[in-house]
Every structure is written in C-alpha cells, then in structure tokens.
N, C-alpha and C positions, 0 to 999 in steps of 0.2 A: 852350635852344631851338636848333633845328639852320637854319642860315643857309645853307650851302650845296644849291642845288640836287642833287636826285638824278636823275643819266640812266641810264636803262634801256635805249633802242633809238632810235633818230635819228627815232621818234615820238612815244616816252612819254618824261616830267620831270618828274617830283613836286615842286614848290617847293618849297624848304626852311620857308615857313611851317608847310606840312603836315607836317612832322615835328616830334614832340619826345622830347628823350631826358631820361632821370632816369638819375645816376648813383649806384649802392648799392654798402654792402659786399659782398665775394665772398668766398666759402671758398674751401679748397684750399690749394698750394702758395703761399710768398709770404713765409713768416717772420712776423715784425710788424705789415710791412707790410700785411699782411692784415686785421689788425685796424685800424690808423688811417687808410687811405686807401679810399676810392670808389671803386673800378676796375670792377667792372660795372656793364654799361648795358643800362636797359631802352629800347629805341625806340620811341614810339608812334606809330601811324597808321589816321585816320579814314578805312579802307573804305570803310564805307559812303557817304560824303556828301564822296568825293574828286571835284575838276572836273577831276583830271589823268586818268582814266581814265574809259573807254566800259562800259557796261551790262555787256557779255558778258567784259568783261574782270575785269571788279569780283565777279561770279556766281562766275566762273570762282577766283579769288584767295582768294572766301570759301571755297569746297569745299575748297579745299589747305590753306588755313591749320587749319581743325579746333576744337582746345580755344584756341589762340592769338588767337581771335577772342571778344572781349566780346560780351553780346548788345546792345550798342548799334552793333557794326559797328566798334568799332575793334580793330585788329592789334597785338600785344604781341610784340616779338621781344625775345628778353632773350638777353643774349651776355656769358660770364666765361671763355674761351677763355685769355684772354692775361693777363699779369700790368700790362698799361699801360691806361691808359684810353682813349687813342687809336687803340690797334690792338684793342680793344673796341669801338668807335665802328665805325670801318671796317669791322668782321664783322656788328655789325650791317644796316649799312646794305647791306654786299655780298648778305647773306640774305635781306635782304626785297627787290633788287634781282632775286637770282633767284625767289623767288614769284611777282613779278608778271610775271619776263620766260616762265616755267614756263604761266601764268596765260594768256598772252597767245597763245600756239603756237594756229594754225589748227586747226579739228575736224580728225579724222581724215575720210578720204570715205568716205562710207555704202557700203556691204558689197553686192556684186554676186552674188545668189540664181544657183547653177548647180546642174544636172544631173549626177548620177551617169554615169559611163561605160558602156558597153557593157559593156565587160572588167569594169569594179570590180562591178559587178550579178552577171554569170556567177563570178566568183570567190565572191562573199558566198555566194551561192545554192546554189555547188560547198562551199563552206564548212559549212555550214549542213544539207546532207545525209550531210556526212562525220561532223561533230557527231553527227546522229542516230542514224549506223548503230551509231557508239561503244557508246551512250546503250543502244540496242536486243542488244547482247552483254550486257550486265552483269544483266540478267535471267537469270530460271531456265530452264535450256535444256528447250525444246520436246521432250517424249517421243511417238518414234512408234508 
C-alpha cells in the first residue's frame, strides 16, 4: 500500500490511500536476481470513483489511459525500467503523475471560421484555368 501522497500541481494530490502497488517478478537484464526478487511494480488507481479529481479531469485521463484502464475505472500502470524496486515505484508513480497532469491541460480554444482572401480565390481560379487549358492540349488536335 502506497502512504505517500502523490502531488501533481499545487491543485491536484491523490492520497496515498488511493494508490496501491503489487510488487512482481521482471524479466530482462538482472542475472539471478531476476529470478528471486520483485522488482516490478504494478501501481493501481481507481479513476473512476477518485475524490482527488474533477469530472473533466477524470474523462479526460480515461481517453489517455486506453487498454491501461479496467472496465471498472481502475488505471494499471505497470513499470520494470529499472533493476530496483524503488526506482520502479518512483517511474511508476512519475507516469501516472504525467497522465493526469497531460489529462488536466485546458481545452484548446475553439477554431475561429475565416474567409478566403481576395488574392488566394484569384490564384485558385487562375489555377484552375491553367489546369484546364493543360487538360484541353492532350486531346486530338482539332482538323480544319
């Protein structure tokens, strides 16, 4: 069970109730050690039914997360980067740190509808007749 608070941005802080990590074996690099020690960590966290986070923030987290999200709303981040279990913990938690602070970024502003140019219209339409004359050669020439 993870004790430590997690801060995100000097608004969001996920209790550390709300996390839990399982630590498992890992492959890869490691010798033996690979075999008798726990060094990756999976870190769990209830999305859906979190009180440290707001509606659009929570929507927003589930769309990024993907396959990493259970259909009960909880976030699985699973981290064997490193060969310690502590700097496993800490990648953990920095990646779901950025999810939600990714998660959190204001909309973009809505898309301002504008007008073709003067110039870009007469270019297109200058375009557009040059195209055709092309077009109009490659035919069978007209006998008089």
């Amino acid at each position: 069970m993870a004790s430590e608070t997690l801060h995100i941005n000097d608004r969001i802080a996920i209790a550390g109730w709300e996390l839990t990590e399982q630590f498992v074996l890992a492959g890869g690099p490691g010798g033996q050690n690979v075999n008798k020690v726990s060094t990756a960590v999976q870190l769990f966290f209830n999305l859906a039914n979190s009180p440290s986070l707001n509606e659009r923030v929570k929507a927003n987290a589930m769309k990024l997360a993907g396959r990493r999200l259970s259909k009960d709303g909880v976030l699985m981040i699973e981290s064997s980067r490193f060969r310690s279990q502590d700097r496993n913990r800490e990648d953990a938690r920095e990646r779901l740190k950025e999810l939600i602070l990714e998660a959190a970024k204001p909309p973009p502003p809505p898309r301002r509808k504008t007008k073709p140019t003067k110039g870009s219209i007469e270019r297109r339409l200058k375009e557009k007749t040059g195209r055709s004359e092309v077009k109009k050669m490659r035919g069978r020439p007209v006998g008089d």
